[in-house]
GUNUMAR-590414 format. One record per residue: x, y, z of N, C-alpha, C in turn; residue in three letters. Coordinates in steps of 0.1 Angstrom, whole numbers, plus 5000, padded with zeros to 4 digits. Atoms other than C-alpha are relative to their C-alpha. Last residue first. Example, Ala and Ser with C-alpha at 12.3 -4.5 7.8 and 13.67 -1.06 7.14 Angstrom:
499149895000513749895071499250115008SER 500949885000512349555078500950125000ALA 
// end
This chain:
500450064994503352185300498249985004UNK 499849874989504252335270498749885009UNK 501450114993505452085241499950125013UNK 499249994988508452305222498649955002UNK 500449864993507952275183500049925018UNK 498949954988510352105163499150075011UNK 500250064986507751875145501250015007UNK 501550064995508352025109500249935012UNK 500149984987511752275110498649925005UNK 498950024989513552155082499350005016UNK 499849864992510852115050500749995018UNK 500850034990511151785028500450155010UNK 501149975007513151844993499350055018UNK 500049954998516851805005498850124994UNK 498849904989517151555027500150164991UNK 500349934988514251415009500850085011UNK 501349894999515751414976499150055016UNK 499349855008519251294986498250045000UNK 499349944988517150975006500550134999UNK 501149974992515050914976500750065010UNK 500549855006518250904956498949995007UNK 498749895000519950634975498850155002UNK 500549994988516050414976501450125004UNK 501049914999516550444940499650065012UNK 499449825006520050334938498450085004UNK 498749934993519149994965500150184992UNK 500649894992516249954942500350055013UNK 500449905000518649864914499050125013UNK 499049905003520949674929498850174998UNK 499749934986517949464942500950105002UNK 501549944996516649404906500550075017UNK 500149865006520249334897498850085000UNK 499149904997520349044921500050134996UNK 500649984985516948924910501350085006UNK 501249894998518248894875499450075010UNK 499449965001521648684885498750154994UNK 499449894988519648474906500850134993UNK 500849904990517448324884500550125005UNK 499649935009519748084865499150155001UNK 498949924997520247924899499950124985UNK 500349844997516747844895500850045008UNK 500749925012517147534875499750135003UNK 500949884999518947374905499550054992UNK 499850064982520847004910499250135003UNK 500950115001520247014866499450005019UNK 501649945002521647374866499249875002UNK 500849964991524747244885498650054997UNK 500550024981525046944867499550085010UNK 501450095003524447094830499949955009UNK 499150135002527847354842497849914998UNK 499950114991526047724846499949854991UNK 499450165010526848024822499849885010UNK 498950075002524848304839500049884996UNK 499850064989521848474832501449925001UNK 499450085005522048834815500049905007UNK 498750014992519849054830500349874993UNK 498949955014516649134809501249975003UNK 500050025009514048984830501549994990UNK 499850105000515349124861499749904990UNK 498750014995514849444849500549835001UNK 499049885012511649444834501149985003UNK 499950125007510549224869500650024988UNK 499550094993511749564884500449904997UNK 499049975004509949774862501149935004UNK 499450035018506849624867500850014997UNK 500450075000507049614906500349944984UNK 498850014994508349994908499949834996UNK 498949955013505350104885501549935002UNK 500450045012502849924908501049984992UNK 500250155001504249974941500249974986UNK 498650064997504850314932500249895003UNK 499349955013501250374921501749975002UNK 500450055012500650244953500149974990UNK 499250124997502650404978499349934990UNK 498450005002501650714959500949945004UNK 500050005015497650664957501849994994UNK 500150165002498150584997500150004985UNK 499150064989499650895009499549864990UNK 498549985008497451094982500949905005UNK 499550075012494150934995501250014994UNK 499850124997495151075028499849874989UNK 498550064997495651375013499849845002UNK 499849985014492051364997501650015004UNK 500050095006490851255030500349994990UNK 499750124992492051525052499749834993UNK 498950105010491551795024500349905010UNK 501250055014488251955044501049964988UNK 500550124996490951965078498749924988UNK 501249934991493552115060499349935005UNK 501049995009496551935048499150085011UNK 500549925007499951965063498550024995UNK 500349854991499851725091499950124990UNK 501149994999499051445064499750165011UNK 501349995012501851435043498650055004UNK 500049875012504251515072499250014992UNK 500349854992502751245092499950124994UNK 501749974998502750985065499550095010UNK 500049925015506851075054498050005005UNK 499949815000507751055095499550044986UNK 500649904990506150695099499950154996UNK 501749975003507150565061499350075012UNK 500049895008510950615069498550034995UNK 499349854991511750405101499350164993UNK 500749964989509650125086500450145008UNK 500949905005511450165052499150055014UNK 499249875006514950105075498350094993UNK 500349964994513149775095500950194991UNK 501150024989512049605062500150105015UNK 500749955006515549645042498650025010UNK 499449864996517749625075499150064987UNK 499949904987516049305087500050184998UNK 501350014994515449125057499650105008UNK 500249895008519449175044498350065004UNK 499249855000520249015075499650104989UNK 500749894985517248715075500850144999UNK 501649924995516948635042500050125012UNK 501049935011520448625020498549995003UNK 499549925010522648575050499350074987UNK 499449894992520948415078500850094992UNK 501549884993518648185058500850105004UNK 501250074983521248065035499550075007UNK 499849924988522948135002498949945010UNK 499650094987523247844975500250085015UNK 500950155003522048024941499949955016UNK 499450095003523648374959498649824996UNK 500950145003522348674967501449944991UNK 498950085001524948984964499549875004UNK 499950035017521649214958501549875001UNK 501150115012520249144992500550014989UNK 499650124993523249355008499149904992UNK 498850075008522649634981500049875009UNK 500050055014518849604995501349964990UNK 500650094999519649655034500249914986UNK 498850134997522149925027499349865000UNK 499249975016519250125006501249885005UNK 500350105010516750025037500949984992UNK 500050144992519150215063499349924989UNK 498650065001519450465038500049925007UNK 499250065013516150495036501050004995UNK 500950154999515450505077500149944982UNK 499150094988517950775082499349844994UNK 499250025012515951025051500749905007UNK 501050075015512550965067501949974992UNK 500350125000514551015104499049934990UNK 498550074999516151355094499449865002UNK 499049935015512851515079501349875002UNK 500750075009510551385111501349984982UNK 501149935007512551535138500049904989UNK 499350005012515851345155499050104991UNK 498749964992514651375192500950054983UNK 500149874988510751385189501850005000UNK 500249855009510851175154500450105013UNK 498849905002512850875177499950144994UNK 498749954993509850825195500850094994UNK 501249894993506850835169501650045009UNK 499649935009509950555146499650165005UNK 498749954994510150295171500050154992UNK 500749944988506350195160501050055007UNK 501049905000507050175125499550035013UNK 500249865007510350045129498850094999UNK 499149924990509449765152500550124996UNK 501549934985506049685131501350065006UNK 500849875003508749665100499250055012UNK 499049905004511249425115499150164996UNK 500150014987508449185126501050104999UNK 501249964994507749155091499850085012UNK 499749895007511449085082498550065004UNK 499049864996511448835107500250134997UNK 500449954990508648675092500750095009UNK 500149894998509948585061499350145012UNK 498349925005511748295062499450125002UNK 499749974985508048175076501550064999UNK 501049874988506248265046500650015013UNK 499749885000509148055031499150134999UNK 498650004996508947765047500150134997UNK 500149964983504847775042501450025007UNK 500449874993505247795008499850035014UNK 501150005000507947545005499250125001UNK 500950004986511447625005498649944994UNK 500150124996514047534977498849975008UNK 499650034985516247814977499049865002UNK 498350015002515947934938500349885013UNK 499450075016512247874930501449985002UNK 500750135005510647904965500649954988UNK 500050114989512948164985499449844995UNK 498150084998514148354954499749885011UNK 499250065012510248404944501249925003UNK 501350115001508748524978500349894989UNK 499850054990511748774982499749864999UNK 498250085002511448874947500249955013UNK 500450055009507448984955501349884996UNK 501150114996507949094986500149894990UNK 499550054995510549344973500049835004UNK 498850105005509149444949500749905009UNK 500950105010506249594968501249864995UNK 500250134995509149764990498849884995UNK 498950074991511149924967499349875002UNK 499550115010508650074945500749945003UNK 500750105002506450184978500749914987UNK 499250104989510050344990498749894997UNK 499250055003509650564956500149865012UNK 500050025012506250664961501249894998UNK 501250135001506050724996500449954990UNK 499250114990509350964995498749915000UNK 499250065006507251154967500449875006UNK 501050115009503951184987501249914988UNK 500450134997506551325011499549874997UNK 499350054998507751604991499649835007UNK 499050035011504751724979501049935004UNK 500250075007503151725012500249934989UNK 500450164991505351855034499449924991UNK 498750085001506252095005500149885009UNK 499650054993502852245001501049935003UNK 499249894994502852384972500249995010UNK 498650054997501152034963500850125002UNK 499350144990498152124979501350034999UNK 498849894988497752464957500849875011UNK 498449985003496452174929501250115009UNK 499849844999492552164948502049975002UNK 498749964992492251784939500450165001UNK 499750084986488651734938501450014999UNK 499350135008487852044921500249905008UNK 499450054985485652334937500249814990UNK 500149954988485552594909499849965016UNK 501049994994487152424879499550055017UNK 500749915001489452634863498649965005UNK 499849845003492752484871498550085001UNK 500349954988491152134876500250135004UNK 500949954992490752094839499750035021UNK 500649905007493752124827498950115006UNK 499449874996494851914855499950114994UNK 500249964987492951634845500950075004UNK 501149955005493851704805499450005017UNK 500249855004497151624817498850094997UNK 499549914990496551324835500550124999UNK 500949954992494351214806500150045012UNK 500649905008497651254783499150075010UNK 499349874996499751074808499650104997UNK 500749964987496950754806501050105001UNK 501349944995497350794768499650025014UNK 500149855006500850794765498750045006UNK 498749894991501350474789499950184995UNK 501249934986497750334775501450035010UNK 500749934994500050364741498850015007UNK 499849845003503450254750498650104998UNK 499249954991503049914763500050144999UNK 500650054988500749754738500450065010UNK 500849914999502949964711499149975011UNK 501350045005505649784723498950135004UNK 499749975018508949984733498849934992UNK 500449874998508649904774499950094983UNK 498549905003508549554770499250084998UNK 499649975011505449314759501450125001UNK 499350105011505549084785499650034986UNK 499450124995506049274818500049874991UNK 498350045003505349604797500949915006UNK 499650045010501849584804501249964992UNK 499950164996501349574838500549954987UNK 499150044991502649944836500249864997UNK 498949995004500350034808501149935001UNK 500150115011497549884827501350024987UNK 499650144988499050144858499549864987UNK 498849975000498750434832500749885006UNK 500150025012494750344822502249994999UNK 500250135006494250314853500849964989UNK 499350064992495650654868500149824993UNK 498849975001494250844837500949915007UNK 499550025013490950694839501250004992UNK 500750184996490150734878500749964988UNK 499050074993491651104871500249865001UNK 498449995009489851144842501450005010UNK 499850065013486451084854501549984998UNK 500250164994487051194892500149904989UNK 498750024992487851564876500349835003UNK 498949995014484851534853501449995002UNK 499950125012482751424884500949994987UNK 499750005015483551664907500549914990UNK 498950045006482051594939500450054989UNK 500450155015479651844951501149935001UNK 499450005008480552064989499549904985UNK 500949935012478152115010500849984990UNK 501150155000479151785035499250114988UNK 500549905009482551925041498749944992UNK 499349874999484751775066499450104989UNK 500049925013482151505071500950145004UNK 499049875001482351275103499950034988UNK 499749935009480250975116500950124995UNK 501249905005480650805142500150054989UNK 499649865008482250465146498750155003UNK 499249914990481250215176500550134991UNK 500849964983478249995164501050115005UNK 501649975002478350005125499650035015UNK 500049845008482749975126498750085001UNK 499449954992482649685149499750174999UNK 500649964986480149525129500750055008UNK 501149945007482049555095499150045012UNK 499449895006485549455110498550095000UNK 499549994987483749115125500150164999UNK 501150024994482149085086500350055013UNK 500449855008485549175069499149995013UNK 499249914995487548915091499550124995UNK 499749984990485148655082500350135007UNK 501249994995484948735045499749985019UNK 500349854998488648825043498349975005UNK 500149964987489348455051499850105001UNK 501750024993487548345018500449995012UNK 500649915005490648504998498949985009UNK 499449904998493448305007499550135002UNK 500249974982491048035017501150114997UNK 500949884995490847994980499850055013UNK 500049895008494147824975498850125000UNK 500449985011493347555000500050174991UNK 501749995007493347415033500550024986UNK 501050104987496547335054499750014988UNK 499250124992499847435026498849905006UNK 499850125016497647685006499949915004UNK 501450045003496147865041500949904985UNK 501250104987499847875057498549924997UNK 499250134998501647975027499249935008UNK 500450115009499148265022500749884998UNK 501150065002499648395053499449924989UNK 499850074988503348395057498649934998UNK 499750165007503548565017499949865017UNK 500650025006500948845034500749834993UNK 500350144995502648905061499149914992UNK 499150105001504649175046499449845007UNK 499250055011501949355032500949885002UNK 500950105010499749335062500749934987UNK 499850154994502749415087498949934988UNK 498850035003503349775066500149825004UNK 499950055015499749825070501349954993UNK 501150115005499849755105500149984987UNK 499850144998502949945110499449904996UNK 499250065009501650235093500849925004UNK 500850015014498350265114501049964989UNK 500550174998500750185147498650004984UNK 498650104998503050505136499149865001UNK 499950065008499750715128501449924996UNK 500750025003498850675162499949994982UNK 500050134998502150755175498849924996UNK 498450115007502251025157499949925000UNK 500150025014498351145166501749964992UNK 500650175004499651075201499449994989UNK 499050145002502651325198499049854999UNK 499249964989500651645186500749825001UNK 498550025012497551615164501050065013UNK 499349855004494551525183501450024997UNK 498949934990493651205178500550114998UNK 500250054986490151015163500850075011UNK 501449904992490151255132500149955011UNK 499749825002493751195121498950055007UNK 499250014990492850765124500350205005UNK 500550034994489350805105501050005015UNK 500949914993491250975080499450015014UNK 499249914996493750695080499450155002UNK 499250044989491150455076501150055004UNK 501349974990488750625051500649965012UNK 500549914999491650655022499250055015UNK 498649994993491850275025500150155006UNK 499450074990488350185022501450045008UNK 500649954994487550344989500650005013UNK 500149884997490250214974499550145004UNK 498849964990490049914991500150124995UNK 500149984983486749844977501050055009UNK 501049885001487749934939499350015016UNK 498849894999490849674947499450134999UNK 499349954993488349424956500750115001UNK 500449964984486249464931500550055011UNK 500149815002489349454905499050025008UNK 498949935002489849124918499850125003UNK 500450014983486248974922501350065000UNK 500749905000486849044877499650055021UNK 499749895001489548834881499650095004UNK 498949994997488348544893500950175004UNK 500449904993485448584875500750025012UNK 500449855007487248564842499350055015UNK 498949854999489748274857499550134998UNK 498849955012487048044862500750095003UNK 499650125008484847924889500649954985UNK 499850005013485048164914500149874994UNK 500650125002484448034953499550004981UNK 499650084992486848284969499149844994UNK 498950065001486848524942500149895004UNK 500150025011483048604952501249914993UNK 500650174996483648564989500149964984UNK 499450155001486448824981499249895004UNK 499050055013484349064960500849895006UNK 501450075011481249064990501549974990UNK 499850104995484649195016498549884992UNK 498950105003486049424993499349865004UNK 499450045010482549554990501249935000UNK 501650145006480949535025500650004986UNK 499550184994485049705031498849954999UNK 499050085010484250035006501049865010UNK 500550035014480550095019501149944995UNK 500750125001481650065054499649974984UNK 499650134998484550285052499449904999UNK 499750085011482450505030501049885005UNK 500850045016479750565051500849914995UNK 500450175000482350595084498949954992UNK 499150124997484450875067499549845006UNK 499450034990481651085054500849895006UNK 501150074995480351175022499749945014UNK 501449985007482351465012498649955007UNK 500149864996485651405027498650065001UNK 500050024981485551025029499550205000UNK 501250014997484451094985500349945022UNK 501449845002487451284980498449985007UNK 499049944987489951004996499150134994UNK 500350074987487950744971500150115013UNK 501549974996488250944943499449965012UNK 500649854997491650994948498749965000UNK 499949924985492050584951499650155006UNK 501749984995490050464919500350045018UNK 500849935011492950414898499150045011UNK 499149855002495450304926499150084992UNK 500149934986492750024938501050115000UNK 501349964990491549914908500450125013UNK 500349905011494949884889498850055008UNK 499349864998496349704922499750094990UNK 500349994989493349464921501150095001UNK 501349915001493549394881499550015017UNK 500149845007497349354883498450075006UNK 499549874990497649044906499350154994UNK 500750004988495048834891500850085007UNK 501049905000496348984858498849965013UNK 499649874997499448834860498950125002UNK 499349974986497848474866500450155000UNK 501049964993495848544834500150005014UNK 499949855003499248624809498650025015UNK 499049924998500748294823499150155000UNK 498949995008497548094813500450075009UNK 499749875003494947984838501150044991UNK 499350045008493647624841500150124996UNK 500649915012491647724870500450014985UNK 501650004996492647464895499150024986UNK 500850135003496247434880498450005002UNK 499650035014496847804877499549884996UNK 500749915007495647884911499749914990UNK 500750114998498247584927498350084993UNK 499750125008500947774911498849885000UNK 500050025011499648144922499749854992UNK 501450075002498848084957500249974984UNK 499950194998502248164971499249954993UNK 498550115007501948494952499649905001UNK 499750065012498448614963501349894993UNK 500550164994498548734998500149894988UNK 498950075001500949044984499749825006UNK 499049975013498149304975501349895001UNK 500150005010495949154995500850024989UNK 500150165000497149205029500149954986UNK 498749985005497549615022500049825001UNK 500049925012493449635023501349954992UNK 500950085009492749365050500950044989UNK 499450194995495649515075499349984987UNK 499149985005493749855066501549884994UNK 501050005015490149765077501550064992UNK 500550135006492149645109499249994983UNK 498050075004494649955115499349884993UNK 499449955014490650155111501649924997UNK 500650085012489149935139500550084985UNK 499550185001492349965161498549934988UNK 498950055007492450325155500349864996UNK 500349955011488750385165501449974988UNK 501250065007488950195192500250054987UNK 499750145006492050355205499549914991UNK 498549995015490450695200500549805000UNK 498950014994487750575227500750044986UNK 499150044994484350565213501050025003UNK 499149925005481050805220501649894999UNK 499550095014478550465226500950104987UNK 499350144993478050545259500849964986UNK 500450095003476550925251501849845003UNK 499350144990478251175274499749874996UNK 498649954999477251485248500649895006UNK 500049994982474051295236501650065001UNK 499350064993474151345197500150055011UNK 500050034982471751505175500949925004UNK 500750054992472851545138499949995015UNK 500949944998474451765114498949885008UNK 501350095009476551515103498850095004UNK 499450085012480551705115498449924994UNK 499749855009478452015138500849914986UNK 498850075004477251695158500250124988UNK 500250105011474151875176501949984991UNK 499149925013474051855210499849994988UNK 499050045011471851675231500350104993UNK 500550025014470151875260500849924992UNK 499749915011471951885296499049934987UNK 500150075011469551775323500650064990UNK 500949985012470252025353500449904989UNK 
// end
């Protein structure tokens, strides 16, 4: 007998039960790790590019900092909403809607002709990814049923994103060096487009809640709050944390994150429903995100730095210094599904940041005159494959807790909290290093280097996020709940 089409109980639509074009989990992982790759690419493709930017565009100091900023202010500000609206509108809508945007802002970028619209293709972008991002780890949670191949599935989603960041200073060395400073940005159009049709012929749709409204007053003042806190952030890189510039969109974006929570209390379907964080998987974990995103942002960032100003390299020398460490994260993030089954998720988040935390003190004893195998590759390794150990079990936890009509509003969380940790960790960092006394160097040796006077800032930036990544480890060992992914597998 002819079975009938079904109807899709997630779009309220017909759908053949054996249709051809139902796809494969893998598929679906491998086009969400790729609209993810793009997302986390970005945030660290930039650097190399800066110097040759600046000349093109005749950009001051303050307008290079704000080609980074206004794409991580975008895309933390405007993440919850993003991870409400997959829930609502449905995960393959907004993945498409928020990559045709990143990937229309970087053609725009890509063939800018000043610094203003430069920019402005920026914050696009980073308002596409936060759509976008959100929708690619949902899209991974819905494809696999939860158990060990939804681990391992979100193990190769946070490898990928974990490989985009770090391969971001490799990539943009490469396109400067051949081609040209905009090719950092006018390879997303390509790679969006490919991404974009993959996603229009094989996704389906899915809504965890398709009656539900948004809540706009919520979305206001969150979106507002987060921004407004993260332009704070960028701000105290050259006015200091004691300028009123600095201090008040720090007050005021804390204010409007009180006043959003005021009001979510009493509204009757909010977009962050506040019981979440009672959740201690998730609470705890969104933390452990947070702190290991201020680590490892920075990280990139000083890596990318010490290698070109202090050491000498090229950009393409030192995109390739840094590949090891890259290749360090994917092996972590995808070693990581394994060892959870033997060690549980709890013990291998706090294992893997102490493994970074050793990595980073080793990186702080840098040296003007240190060499690949000492101050890249070794410290490289154990920072890079340690957070990989620790981001698998913290993005599980975060997400196995949630319900299935919070599945993208966690999954915004996961990302809004490596993010915002990026950000904050990133500012405070350079802040740091800034401030560090430089040492006394002889007029020969500073003449034979000018960015030995470097190193003694960058060191103490690594000290520091060696302590932080300590104290992450203490809090999750003894925040994150004992018995998550003990349970007995039955044949």
């Amino acid at each position: 007998m002819t079975r009938m089409p079904q109807n899709d109980s997630a779009t309220g639509t017909a759908t053949p039960p054996d249709s051809i074009r139902t796809p494969r989990p893998w598929f679906v992982v491998l086009i969400a790790c790729a609209g993810q790759f793009l997302v986390v690419l970005d945030v660290s493709v930039m650097n190399v590019a800066l110097p040759s930017m600046k000349a093109d565009l005749d950009l001051s100091t303050l307008g290079l900092q704000w080609v980074l900023n206004a794409y991580s202010i975008a895309f933390a500000g405007f993440m919850l909403l993003g991870g409400r609206a997959v829930d609502l509108y449905g995960r393959k809508t907004m993945f498409l809607a928020g990559l045709g945007l990143f990937t229309a802002a970087s053609a725009v970028g890509g063939i800018a002709p000043e610094g203003a619209y430069l920019i402005g293709a920026r914050a696009a972008q980073g308002l596409g990814a936060a759509v976008l991002s959100p929708a690619t780890l949902t899209l991974v949670t819905a494809a696999v049923p939860a158990g060990a191949a939804r681990t391992r599935a979100i193990g190769t989603w946070t490898a990928v994103g974990a490989a985009g960041g770090a391969a971001g200073g490799f990539v943009g060395g490469v396109l400067v060096d051949l081609l040209d400073w905009r090719w950092v940005l006018l390879v997303n159009v390509p790679l969006g487009l490919l991404i974009l049709a993959a996603a229009a012929l094989w996704l389906r749709e899915g809504r965890a809640d398709a009656g539900r409204r948004l809540d706009l007053p919520g979305a206001v003042l969150v979106t507002a709050g987060l921004a407004t806190l993260a332009y704070g952030i960028v701000r105290t890189e050259t006015s200091g944390w004691t300028s009123a510039a600095a201090l008040l969109p720090l007050l005021g974006g804390l204010g409007l994150l009180a006043v959003f929570v005021a009001v979510e209390r009493r509204t009757a379907e909010p977009l962050v429903p506040l019981g979440i964080f009672r959740n201690r998987a998730v609470s705890a974990a969104n933390a452990g995100m947070a702190l290991g995103g201020a680590s490892s942002f920075a990280m990139w960032f000083f890596m990318t730095v010490y290698a070109q100003n202090v050491l000498g390299y090229t950009p393409l020398q030192a995109g390739l210094a840094l590949v090891p460490s890259s290749l360090a994260v994917l092996v972590g993030s995808k070693t990581a599904p394994r060892l959870m089954a033997v060690t549980g998720a709890r013990n291998l988040a706090v294992a893997g940041l102490l493994v970074a935390a050793a990595g980073f003190a080793w990186q702080s004893t840098m040296t003007a005159d240190g060499t690949f195998l000492a101050t890249i590759l070794g410290p490289g390794l154990l920072m890079m494959g340690g957070l990989g150990l620790a981001t698998t079990p913290l993005a599980t936890l975060a997400t196995s807790g949630a319900a299935p009509g919070d599945a993208g509003l966690v999954s915004g969380l996961v990302n809004t909290s490596r993010t915002m940790g990026g950000a904050l960790g990133l500012a405070v960092l350079t802040t740091v290093a800034a401030s560090a006394p430089a040492d006394a160097l002889p007029y020969a040796a500073y003449a034979a280097n000018p960015g030995a006077s470097l190193v003694p800032g960058y060191a103490l930036a690594f000290r520091v996020s060696a302590a932080v990544l300590l104290a992450a480890a203490v809090l999750m060992a003894a925040w994150l709940p004992r018995p998550v992914h003990r349970t007995v597998q039955k044949p």
